[in-house]
C-alpha positions as CSV (number, residue, x, y, z in Angstrom):
1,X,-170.7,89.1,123.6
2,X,-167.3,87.6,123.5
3,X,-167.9,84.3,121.5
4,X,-169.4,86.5,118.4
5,X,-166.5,88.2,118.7
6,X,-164.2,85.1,118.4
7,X,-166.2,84.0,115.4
8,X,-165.4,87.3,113.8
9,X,-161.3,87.1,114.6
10,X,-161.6,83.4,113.2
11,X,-163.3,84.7,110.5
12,X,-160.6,87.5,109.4
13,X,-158.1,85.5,109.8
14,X,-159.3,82.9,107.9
15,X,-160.0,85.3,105.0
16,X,-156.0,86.8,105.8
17,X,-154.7,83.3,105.2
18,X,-156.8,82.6,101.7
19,X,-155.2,85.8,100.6
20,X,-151.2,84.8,101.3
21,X,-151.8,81.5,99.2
22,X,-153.4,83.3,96.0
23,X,-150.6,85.7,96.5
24,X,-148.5,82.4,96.4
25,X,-149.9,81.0,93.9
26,X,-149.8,83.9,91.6
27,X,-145.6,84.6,92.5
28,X,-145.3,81.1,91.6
29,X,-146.9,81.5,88.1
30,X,-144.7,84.4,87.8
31,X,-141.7,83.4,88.8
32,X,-142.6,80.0,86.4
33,X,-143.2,82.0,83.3
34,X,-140.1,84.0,83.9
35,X,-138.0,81.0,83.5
36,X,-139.5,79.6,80.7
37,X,-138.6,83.1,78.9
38,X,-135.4,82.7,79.9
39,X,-135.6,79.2,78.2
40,X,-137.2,79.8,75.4
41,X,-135.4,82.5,73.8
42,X,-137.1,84.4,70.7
43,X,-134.8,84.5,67.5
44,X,-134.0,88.0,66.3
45,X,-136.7,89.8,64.6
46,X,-139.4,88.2,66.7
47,X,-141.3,89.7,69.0
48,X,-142.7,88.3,72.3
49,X,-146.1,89.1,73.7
50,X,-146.5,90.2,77.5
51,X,-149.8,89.6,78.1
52,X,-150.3,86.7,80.8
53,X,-153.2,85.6,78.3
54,X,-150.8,84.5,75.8
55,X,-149.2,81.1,75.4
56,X,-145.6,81.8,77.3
57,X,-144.0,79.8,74.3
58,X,-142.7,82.4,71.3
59,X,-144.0,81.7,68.2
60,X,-141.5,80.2,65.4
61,X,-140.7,82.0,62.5
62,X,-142.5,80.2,59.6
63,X,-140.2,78.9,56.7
64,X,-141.2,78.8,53.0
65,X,-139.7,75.3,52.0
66,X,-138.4,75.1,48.6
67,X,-138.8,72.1,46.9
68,X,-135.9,69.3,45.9
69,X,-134.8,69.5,42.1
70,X,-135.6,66.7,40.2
71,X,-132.8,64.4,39.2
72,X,-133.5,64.9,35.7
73,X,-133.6,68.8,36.0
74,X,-130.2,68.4,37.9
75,X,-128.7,66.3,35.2
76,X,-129.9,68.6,32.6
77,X,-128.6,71.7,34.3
78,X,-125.2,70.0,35.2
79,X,-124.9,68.7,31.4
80,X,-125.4,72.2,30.0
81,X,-123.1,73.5,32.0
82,X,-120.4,70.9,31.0
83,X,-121.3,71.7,27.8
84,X,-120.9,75.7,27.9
85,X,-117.4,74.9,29.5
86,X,-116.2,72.9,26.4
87,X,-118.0,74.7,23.9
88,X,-115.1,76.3,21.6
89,X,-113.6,72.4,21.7
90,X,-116.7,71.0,20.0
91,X,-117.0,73.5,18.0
92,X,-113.6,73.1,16.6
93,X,-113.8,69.4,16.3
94,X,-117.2,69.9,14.1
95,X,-115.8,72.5,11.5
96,X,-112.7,71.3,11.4
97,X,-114.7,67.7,10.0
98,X,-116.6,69.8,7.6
99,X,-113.8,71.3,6.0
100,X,-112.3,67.7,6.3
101,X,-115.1,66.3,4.2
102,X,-115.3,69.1,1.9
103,X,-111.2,69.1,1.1
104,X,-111.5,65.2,0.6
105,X,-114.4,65.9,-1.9
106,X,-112.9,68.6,-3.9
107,X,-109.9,66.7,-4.4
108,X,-111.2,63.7,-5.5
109,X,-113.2,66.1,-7.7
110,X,-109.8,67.3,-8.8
111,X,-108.0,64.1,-9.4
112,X,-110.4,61.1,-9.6
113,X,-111.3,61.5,-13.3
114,X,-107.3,60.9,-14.8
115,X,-107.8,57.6,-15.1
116,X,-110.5,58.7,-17.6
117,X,-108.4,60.7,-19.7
118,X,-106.8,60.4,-22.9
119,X,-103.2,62.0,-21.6
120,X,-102.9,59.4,-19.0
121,X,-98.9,57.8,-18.7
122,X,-99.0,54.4,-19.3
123,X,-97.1,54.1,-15.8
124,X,-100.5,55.5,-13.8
125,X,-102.7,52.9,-15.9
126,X,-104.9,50.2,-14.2
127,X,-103.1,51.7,-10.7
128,X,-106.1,53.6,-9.6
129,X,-105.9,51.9,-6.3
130,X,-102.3,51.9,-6.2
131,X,-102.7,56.0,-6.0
132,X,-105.8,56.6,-3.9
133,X,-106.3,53.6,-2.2
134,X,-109.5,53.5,-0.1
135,X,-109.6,57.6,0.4
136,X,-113.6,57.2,-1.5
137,X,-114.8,55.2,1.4
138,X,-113.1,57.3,4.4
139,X,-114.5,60.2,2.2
140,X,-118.2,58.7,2.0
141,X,-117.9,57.4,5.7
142,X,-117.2,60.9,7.4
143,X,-120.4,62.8,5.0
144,X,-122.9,60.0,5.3
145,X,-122.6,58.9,9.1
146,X,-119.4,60.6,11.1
147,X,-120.1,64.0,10.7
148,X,-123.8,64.0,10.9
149,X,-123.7,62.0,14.3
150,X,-121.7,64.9,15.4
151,X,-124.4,67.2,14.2
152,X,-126.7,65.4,15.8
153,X,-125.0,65.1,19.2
154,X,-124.2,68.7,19.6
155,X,-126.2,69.1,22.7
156,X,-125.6,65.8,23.8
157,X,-121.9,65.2,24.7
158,X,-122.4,62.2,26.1
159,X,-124.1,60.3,23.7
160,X,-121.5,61.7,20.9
161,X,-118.1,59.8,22.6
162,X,-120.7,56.9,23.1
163,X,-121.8,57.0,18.9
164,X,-118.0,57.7,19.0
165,X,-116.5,54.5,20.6
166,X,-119.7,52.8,18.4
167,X,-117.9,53.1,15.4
168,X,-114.4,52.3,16.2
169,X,-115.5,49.1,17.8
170,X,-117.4,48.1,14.3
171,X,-114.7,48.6,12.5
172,X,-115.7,52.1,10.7
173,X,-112.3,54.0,11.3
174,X,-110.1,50.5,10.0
175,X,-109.9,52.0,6.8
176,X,-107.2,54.5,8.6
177,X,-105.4,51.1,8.2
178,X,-105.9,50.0,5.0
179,X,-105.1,53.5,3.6
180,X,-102.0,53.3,5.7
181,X,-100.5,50.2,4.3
182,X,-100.9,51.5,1.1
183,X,-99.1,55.3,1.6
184,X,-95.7,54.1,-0.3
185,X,-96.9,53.1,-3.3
186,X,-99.3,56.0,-3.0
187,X,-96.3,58.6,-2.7
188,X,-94.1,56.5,-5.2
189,X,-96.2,57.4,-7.9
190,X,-96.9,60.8,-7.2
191,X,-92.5,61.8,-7.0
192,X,-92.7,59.5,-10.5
193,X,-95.4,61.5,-12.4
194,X,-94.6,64.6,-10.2
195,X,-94.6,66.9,-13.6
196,X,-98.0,65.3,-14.8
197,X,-100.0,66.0,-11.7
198,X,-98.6,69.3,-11.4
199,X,-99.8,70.0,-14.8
200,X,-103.9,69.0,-13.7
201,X,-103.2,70.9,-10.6
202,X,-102.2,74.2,-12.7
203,X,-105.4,73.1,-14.9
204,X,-108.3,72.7,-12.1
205,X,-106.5,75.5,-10.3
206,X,-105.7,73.9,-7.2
207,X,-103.8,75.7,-4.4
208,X,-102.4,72.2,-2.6
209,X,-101.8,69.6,-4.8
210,X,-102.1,65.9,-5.0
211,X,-99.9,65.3,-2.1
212,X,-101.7,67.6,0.1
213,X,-104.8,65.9,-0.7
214,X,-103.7,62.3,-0.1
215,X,-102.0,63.1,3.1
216,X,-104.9,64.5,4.6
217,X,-106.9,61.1,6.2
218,X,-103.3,60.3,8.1
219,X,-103.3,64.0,10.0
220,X,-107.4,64.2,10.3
221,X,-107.0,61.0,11.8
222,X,-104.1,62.0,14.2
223,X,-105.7,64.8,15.0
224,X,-108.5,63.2,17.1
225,X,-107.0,62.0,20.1
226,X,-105.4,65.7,20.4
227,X,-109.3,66.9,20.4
228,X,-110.0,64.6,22.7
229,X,-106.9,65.3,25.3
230,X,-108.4,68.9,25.5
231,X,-111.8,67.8,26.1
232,X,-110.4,65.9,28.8
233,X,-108.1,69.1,30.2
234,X,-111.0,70.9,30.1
235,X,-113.3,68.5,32.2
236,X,-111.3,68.0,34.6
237,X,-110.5,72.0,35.6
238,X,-114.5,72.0,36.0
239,X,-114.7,68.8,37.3
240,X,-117.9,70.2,40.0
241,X,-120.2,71.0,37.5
242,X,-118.9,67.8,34.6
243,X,-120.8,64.4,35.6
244,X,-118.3,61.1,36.4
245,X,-120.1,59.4,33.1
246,X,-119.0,62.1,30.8
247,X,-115.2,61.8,32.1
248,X,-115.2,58.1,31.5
249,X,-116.7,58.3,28.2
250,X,-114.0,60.8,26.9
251,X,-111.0,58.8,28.3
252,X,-112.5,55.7,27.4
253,X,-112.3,56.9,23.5
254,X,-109.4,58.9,24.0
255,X,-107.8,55.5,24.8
256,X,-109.4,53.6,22.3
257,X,-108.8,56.4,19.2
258,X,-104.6,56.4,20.6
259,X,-104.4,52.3,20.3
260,X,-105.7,52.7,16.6
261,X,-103.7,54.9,16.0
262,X,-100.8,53.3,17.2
263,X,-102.1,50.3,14.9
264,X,-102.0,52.9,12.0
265,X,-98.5,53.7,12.0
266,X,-97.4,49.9,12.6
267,X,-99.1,49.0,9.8
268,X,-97.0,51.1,7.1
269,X,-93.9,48.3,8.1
270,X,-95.8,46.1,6.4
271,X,-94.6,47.6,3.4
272,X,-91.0,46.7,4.4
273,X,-91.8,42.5,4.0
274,X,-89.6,41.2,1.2
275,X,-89.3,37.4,-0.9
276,X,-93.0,36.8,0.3
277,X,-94.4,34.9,-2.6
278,X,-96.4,32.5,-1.4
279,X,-99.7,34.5,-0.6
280,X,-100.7,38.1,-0.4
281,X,-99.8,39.9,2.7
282,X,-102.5,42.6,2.2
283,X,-105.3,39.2,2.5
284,X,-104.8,37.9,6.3
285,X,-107.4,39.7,7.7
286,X,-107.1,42.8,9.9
287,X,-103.8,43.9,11.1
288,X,-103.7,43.7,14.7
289,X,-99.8,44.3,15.9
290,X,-96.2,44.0,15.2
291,X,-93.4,43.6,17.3
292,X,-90.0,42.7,17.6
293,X,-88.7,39.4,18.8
294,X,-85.5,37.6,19.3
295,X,-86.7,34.2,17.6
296,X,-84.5,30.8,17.6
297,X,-85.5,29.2,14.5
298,X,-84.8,25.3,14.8
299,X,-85.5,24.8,10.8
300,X,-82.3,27.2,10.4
301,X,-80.9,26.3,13.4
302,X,-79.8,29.4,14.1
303,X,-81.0,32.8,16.7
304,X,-82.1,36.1,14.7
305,X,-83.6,39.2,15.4
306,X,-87.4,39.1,14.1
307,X,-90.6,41.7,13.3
308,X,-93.7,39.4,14.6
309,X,-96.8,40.6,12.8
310,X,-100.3,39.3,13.9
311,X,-103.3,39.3,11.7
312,X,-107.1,38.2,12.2
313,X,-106.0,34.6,10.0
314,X,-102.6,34.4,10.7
315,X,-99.2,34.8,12.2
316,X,-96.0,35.9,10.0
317,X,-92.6,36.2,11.0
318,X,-89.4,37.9,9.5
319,X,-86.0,38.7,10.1
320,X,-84.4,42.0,10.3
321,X,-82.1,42.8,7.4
322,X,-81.4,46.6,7.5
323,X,-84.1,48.6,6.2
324,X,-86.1,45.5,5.1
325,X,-87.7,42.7,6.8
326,X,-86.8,39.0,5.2
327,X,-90.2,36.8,5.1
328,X,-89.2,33.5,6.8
329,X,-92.5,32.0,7.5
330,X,-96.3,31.7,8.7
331,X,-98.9,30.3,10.9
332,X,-102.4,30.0,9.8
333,X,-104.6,30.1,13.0
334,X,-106.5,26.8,12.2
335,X,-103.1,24.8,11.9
336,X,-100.9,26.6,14.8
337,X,-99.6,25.1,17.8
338,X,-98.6,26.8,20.8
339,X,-96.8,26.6,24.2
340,X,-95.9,29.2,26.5
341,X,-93.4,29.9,29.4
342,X,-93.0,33.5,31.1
343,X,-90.4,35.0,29.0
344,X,-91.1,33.3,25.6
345,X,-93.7,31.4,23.7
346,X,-93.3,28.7,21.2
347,X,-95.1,28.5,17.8
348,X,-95.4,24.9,15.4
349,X,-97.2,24.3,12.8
350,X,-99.9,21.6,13.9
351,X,-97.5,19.3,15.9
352,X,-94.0,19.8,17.3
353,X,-90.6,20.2,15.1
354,X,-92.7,21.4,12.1
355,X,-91.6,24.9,11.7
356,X,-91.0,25.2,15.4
357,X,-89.8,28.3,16.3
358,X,-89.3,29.9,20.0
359,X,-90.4,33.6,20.2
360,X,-88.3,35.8,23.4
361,X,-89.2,39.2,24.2
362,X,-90.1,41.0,28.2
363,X,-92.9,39.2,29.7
364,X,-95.3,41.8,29.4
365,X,-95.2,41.5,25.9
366,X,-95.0,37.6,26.5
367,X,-98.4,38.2,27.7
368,X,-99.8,40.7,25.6
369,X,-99.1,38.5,22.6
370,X,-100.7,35.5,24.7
371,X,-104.0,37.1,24.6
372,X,-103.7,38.1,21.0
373,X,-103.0,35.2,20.2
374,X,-105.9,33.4,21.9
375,X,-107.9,36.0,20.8
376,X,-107.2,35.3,16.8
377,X,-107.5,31.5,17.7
378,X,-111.0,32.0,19.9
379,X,-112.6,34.3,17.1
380,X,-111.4,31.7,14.1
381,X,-113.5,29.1,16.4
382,X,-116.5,31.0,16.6
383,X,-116.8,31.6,13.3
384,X,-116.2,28.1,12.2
385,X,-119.2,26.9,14.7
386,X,-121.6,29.5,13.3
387,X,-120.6,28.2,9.9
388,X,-121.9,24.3,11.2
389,X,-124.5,25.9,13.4
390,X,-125.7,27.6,10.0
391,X,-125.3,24.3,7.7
392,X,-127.3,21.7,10.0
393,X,-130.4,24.8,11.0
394,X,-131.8,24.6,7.3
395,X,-134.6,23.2,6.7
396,X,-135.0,20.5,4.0
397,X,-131.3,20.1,4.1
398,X,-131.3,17.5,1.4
399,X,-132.5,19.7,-1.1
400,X,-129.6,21.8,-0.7
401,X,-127.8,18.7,-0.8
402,X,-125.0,18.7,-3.9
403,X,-124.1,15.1,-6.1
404,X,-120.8,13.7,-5.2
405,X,-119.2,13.6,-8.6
406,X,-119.9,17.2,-8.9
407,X,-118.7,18.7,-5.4
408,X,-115.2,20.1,-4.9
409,X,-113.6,20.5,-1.9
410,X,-110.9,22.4,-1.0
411,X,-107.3,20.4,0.4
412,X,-106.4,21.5,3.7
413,X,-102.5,22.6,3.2
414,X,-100.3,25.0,4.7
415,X,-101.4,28.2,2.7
416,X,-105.2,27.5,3.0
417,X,-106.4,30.5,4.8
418,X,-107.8,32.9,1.9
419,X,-104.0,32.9,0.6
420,X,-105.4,32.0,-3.2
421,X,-101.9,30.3,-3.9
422,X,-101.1,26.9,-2.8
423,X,-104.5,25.5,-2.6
424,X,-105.1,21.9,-4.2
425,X,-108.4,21.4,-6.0
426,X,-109.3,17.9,-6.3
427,X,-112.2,15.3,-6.9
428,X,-113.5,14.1,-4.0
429,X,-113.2,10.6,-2.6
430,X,-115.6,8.1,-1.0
431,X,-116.2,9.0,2.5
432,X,-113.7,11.9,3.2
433,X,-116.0,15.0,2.8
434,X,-116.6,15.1,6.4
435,X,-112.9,14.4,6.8
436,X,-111.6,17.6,4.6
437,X,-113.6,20.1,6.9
438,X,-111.8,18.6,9.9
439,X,-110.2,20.7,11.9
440,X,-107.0,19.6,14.5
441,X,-106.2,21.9,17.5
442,X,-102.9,22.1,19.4
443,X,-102.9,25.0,22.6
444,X,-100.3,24.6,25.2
445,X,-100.6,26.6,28.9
């Protein structure tokens, strides 16, 4: 009787101890998923489940994820916004060129025609240039390609200071220049025949007058870099929402526009070279700069103080003598000489102590008028190797091939470059036509 018994104590207690290890077990998951809630906190607005079921992880919060603009969207938003900011500018700048265009219009509507008329004093005859100079070409200029590339680029800042910069570096805007050089004799005649042009102004019924009409290209075109200085103002206080390119492309024209226009106003001292009879001033090429130089002239033998003018063909020097400028000499690019130091450079004319004269002035315009100068010298030797390049690429060359006895060639002289006066015309000799188109370089460092 008392071993069954045994077997049943065993038994119990056997049973007892499975119990106390579930318990164990089941504290243990407990206390685990306790401290994974503690963990793994819930953001706000989420709600945890209970259950023991339920994955003891809180769910995440799903996110909608909004795609990345598109660089072009981007650049299109940021542009119109750039554009909104300088609106009222561009604006200006456009109708202020209409009425430009249409005032230069209506007053060579007004006055173009005198030179057609039977009333006409003798004085204003065969001085049609004299009076209007090149105002018909600015005119035509600014209606058939300035002021519709600004119509055109409305929308598109950037590509309007690009078409911009396009046509000052082609040349488009040097007729600013021309029309400058010419303003004296322009204004000369209109004080002289004051009473006759008041006369067609009383006639055509015209509010301004001549001299209002003619003096409008010189304030148009000093008017642009003010435009531009705003547009400038204007990106830079909104400088988050205005792209880099569209900063640099204003102050790269802004720039550009204030050095021709600087150009423009030096050229009217032209105007102030006297006893120059050798060539035509108004016939070098394009005016590039003018300066002032303390020149030591070894011909004269003697120091003076100089105005130094450099043009596309040549170099021409004067000395100051009050209010006008005495013409003392020239230097063709294909015949001149140079040698620099730091403080002065020293021009010849093809080889030392012919017209030798030393130029002095601060270093940096030492060195401005180095590159100028190399520039003018660099540019006449291009074109004179596209001119060869040109001759020996035709085809069939002798049958463009012309008879000796009948070919002239021009005599390379001191006054050769387009000067019409001074040139010798002669019959050429056995053997020497390669010899006139030879060309001799001096350049010093």
């Amino acid at each position: 009787m008392d071993e069954p018994k045994k077997d049943a104590d065993s038994s119990y207690s056997q049973s007892d101890t499975g119990l106390d290890a579930e318990r164990q077990v089941s504290e243990e998951v407990l206390q685990e998923r306790e401290q994974r809630t503690i963990v793994y906190k819930a953001p706000a607005g989420v709600s945890v489940s209970t259950d023991t079921h339920d994955d003891p992880l809180p769910p995440r919060k799903k996110v909608k994820k909004v795609p990345p603009k598109v660089p072009e969207e981007a650049e299109i938003e940021l542009r119109d916004k750039s554009d909104k900011c300088v609106h009222p500018i561009l604006e200006e700048l456009i109708k202020t060129e209409e009425a430009y265009v249409n005032n230069l219009f209506t007053g060579i509507e007004n006055y173009g025609n005198i030179f057609q008329r039977k009333d006409l004093p003798l004085g204003l005859r065969g001085k049609k240039y004299d009076l209007f100079g090149n105002i018909e070409q600015i005119a035509e200029f600014h209606r058939d390609e300035f002021l519709p590339m600004l119509q055109r680029n409305r929308r598109d800042l950037k590509r309007l200071f690009d078409e911009f910069l396009h046509f000052l570096d082609h040349n488009c805007f040097y007729g600013y220049v021309i029309f400058t050089m010419n303003k004296q004799k322009s204004l000369k005649l209109c004080d002289l025949y004051k009473n006759y042009f008041t006369n067609i102004r009383l006639e055509r019924d015209d509010k301004l007058g001549i001299n209002s009409f003619l003096v409008q290209p010189i304030q148009r075109m000093a008017r642009y870099p003010l435009l531009l200085t705003q547009f400038i103002n204007t990106f830079f206080k909104n400088r988050d929402i205005v792209m880099k390119p569209l900063i640099e492309s204003c102050c790269r024209l802004e720039k550009r526009l204030r050095s021709l226009l600087t150009t423009t106003n030096e050229s009217e001292i032209i105007n102030d070279i006297v006893d120059c009879h050798e060539f035509n001033v108004y016939y070098q090429g394009k005016f590039r700069k003018v300066n002032e130089f303390q020149v030591l002239d070894h011909k004269l033998k003697r120091s003076y103080r100089s105005k130094v003018f450099i043009f596309d063909k040549c170099i021409i020097y004067t000395e100051i003598k009050g209010k006008n400028l005495l013409f003392h000499g020239r230097y063709p690019c294909e015949h001149i000489g140079i040698s620099a130091k730091t403080k002065s450079f020293t021009l010849y004319y093809e080889r030392r102590k012919q017209q030798e004269c030393e130029f002095t002035a601060d270093p940096v315009q030492i060195a401005a008028w180095l590159d100028l100068i190399r520039d003018m010298i660099n540019n006449y030797a291009n074109e004179e190797r596209e001119k060869l390049q040109e001759r020996y690429s035709r085809e069939n060359d002798h049958l463009h091939r012309k008879a000796p006895s009948f070919s002239l060639y021009r005599d390379s002289n001191r006054f050769s470059s387009d000067s019409g006066i001074g040139n010798i015309w002669i019959m050429p000799k056995p053997d020497e036509d390669a010899i006139s188109n030879r060309t001799t370089w001096y350049a010093g460092t």
